[in-house]
KOLMARTOR-901336 format. One record per residue (C-alpha): residue number from 1; residue in one letter; x, y, z. Coordinates in steps of 0.1 Angstrom, whole numbers. Layout:
+------+------+-------+-------+-------+
| segu | pafi |     X |     Y |     Z |
+------+------+-------+-------+-------+
|  NUM |    A |     X |     Y |     Z |
...
+------+------+-------+-------+-------+
This chain:
+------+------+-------+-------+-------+
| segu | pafi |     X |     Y |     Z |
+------+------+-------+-------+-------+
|    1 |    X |   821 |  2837 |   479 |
|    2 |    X |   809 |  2839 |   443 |
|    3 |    X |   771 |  2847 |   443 |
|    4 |    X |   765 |  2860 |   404 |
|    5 |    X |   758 |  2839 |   375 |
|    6 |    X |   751 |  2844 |   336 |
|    7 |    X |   733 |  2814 |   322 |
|    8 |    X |   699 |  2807 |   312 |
|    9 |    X |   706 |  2770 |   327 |
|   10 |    X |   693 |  2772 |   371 |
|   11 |    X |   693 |  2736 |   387 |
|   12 |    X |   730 |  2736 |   386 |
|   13 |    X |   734 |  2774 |   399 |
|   14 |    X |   709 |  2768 |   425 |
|   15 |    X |   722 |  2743 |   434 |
|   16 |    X |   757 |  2754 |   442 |
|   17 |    X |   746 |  2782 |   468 |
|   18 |    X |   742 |  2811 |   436 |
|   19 |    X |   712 |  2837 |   444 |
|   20 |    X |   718 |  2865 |   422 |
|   21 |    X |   716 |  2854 |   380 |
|   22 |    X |   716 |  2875 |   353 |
|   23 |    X |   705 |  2862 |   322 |
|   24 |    X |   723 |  2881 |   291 |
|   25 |    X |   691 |  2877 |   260 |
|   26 |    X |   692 |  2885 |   230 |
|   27 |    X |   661 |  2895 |   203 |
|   28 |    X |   635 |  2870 |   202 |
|   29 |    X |   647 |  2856 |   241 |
|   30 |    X |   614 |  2873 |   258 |
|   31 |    X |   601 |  2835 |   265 |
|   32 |    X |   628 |  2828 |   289 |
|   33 |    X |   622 |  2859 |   309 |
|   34 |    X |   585 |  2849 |   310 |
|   35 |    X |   595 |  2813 |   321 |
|   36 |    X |   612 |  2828 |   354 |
|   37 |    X |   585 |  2849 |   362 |
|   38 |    X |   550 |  2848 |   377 |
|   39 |    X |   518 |  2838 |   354 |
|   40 |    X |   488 |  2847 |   379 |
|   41 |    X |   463 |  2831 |   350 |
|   42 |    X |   484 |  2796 |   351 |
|   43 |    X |   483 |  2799 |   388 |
|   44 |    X |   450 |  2809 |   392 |
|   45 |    X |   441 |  2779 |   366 |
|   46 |    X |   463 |  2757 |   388 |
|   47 |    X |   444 |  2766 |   417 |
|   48 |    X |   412 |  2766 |   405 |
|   49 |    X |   418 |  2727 |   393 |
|   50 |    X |   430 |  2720 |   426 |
|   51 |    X |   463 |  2710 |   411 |
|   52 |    X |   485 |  2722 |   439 |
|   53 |    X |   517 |  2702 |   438 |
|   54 |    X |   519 |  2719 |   403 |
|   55 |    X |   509 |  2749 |   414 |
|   56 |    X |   538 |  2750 |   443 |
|   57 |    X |   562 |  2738 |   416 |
|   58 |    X |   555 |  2769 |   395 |
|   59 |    X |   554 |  2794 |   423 |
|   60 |    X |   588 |  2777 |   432 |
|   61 |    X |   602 |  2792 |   398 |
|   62 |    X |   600 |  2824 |   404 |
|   63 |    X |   611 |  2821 |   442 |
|   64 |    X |   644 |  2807 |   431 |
|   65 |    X |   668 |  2838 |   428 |
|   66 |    X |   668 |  2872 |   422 |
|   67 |    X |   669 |  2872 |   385 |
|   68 |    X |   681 |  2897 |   361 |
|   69 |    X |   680 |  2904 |   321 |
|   70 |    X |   702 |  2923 |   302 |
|   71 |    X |   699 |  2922 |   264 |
|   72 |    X |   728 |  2917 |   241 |
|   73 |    X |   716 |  2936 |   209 |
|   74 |    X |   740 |  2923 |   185 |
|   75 |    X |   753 |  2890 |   185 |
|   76 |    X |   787 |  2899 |   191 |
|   77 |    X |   800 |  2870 |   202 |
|   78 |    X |   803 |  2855 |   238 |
|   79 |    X |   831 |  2881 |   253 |
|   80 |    X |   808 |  2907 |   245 |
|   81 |    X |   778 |  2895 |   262 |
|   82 |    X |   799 |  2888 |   295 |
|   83 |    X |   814 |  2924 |   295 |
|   84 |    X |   774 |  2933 |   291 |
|   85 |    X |   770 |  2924 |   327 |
|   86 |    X |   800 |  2943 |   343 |
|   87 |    X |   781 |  2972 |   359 |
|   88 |    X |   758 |  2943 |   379 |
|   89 |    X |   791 |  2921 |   391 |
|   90 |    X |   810 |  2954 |   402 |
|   91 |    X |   843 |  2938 |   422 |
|   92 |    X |   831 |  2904 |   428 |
|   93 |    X |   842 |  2869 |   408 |
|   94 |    X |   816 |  2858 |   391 |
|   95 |    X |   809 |  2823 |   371 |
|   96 |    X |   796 |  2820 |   342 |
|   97 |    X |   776 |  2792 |   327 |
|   98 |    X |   766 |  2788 |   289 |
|   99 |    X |   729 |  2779 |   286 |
|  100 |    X |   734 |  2755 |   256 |
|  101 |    X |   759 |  2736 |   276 |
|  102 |    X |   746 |  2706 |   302 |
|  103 |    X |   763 |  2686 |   322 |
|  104 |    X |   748 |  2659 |   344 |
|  105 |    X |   765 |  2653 |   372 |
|  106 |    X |   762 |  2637 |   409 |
|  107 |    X |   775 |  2675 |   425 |
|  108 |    X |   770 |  2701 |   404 |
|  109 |    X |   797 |  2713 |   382 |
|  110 |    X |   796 |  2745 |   399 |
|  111 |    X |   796 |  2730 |   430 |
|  112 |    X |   824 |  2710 |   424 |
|  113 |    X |   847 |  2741 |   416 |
|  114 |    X |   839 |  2755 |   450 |
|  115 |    X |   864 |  2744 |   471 |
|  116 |    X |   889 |  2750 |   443 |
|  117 |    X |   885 |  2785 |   440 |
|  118 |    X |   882 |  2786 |   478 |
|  119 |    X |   920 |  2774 |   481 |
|  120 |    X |   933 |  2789 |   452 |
|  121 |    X |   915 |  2827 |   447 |
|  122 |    X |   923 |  2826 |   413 |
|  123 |    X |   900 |  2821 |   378 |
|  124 |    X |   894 |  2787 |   373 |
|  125 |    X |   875 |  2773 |   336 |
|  126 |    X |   861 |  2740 |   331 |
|  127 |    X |   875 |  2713 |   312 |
|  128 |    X |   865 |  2676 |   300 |
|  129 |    X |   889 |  2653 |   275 |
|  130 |    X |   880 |  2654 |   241 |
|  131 |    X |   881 |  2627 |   214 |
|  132 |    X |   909 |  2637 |   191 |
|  133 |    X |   881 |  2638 |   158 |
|  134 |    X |   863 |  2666 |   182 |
|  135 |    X |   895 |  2687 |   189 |
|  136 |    X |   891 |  2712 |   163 |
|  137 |    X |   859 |  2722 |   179 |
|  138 |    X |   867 |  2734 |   213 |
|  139 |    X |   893 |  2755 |   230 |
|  140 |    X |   924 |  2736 |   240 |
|  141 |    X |   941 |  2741 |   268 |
|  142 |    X |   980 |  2738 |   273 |
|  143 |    X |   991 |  2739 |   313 |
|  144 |    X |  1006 |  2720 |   346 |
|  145 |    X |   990 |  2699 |   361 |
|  146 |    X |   986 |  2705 |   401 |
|  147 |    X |   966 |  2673 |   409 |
|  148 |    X |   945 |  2648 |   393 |
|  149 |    X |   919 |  2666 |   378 |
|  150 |    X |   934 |  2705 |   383 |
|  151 |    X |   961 |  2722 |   360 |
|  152 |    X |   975 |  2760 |   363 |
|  153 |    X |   970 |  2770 |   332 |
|  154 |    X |   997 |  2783 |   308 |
|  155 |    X |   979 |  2789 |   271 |
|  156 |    X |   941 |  2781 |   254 |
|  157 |    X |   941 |  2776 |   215 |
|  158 |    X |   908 |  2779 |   202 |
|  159 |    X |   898 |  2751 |   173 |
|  160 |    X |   933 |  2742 |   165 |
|  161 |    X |   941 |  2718 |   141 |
|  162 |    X |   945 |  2679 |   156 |
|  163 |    X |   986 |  2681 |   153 |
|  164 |    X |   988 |  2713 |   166 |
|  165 |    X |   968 |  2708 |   197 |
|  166 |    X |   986 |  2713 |   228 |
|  167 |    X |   964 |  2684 |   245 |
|  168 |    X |   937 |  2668 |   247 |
|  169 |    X |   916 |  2690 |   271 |
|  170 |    X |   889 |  2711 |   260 |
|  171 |    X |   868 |  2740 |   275 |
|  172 |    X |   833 |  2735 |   283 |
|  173 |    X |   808 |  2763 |   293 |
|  174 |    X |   819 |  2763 |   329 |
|  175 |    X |   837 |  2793 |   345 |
|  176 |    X |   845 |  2806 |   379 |
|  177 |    X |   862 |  2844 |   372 |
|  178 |    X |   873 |  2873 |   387 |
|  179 |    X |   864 |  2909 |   376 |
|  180 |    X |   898 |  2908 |   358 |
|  181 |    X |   884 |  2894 |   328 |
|  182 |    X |   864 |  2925 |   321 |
|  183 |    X |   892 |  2946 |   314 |
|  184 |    X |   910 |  2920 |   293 |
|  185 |    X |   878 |  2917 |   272 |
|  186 |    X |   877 |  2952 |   261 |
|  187 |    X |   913 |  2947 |   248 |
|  188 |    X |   903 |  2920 |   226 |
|  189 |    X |   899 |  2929 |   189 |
|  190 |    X |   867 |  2910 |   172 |
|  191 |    X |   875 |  2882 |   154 |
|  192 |    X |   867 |  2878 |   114 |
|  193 |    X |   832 |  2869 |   123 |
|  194 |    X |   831 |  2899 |   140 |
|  195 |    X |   827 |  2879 |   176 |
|  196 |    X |   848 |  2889 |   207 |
|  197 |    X |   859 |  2858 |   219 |
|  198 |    X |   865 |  2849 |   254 |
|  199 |    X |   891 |  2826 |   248 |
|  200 |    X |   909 |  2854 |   234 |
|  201 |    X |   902 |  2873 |   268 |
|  202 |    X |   915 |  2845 |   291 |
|  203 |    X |   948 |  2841 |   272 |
|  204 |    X |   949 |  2877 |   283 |
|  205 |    X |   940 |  2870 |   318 |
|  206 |    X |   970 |  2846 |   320 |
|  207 |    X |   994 |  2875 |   318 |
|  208 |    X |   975 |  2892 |   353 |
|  209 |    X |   967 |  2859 |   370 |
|  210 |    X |   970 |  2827 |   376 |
|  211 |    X |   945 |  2810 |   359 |
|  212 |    X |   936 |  2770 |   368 |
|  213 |    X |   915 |  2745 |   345 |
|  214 |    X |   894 |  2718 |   362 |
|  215 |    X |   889 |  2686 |   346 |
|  216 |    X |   851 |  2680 |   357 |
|  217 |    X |   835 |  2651 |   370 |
|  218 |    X |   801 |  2647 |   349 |
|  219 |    X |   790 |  2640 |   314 |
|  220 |    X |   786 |  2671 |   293 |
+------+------+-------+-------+-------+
């Protein structure tokens, strides 16, 4: 199954059976780097002060994964700083988890996609519904839906206008992907921001694949 990660997030990761993260940084990110690693003059405090339930709790950080940073050295938008971490994934899906986005949840959201992608061997994005004032700030998707809390997709429209939206389902920073997506990234033109969104690279991905959105249990 899926083993790679980008996200700066772990608990949920962890979690859900993932052992292999890269974290994609940017200038001024070297703090979360140092956070994942080992600090031999915290430790050695730690141990000196006899503190050793934190002292196991630290060393427990760094024991978590095999953890890898790549930086993004312009912020060129979200697309780009997935397609930063093709050489790593090589053939195999991937998920993807945006670091600013939590979501507390009894099984993680991760987790919760496993089975999913299992049955279905195809990309699969999260979703959550989305008050109609807060429509124009997410990607909306437009699809079938399959069960209760699964649709195949069929379009995303990023930050559309309230009576233009095709639903009422939004993207969160949840995604389960195959390699796929690299390809369609590098066919997506920046955006007048000058970002390569990966919205824009999934409404690609629906012309290779099916592609399924999962309406998460959780609250984001």
């Amino acid at each position: 199954m899926w083993t790679r990660q980008l996200s700066v997030r772990r608990r949920g990761g962890i979690a859900s059976g993932i052992d292999d993260i890269i974290i994609i940084t940017g200038r001024g990110k070297r703090t979360i780097e140092d956070y994942f690693d080992f600090s031999p003059q915290l430790e050695n405090h730690l141990a000196q002060s006899d503190k050793q339930q934190q002292l196991e709790q630290m060393r427990a950080i760094s024991a978590l994964a095999d953890i890898h940073y790549i930086r993004q050295t312009e912020p060129k938008g979200l697309g780009d700083a997935v397609l930063k971490a093709e050489k790593h994934i090589g053939a195999e899906p991937f998920a993807v988890l945006l670091g600013d986005d939590i979501i507390r949840s009894n099984v993680p959201c991760l987790k919760q996609f496993n089975n999913r992608f299992t049955t279905y061997e195809s990309p699969m994005i999260a979703i959550e519904n989305v008050v109609p004032e807060r429509i124009s700030s997410y990607g909306i998707i437009k699809g079938r839906r399959v069960t209760d809390s699964l649709y195949l997709l069929t379009d995303v429209v990023e930050k559309p206008l309230l009576n233009e939206a095709p639903s009422r389902l939004g993207v969160v920073g949840r995604y389960v992907v195959t390699p796929d997506l690299f390809g369609c990234i590098r066919q997506v033109s920046a955006d007048a921001t000058g970002e390569v969104q990966l919205t824009d690279a999934t409404r690609l991905l629906l012309g290779e694949h099916e592609v399924y959105a999962y309406l998460i249990e959780g609250t984001r």
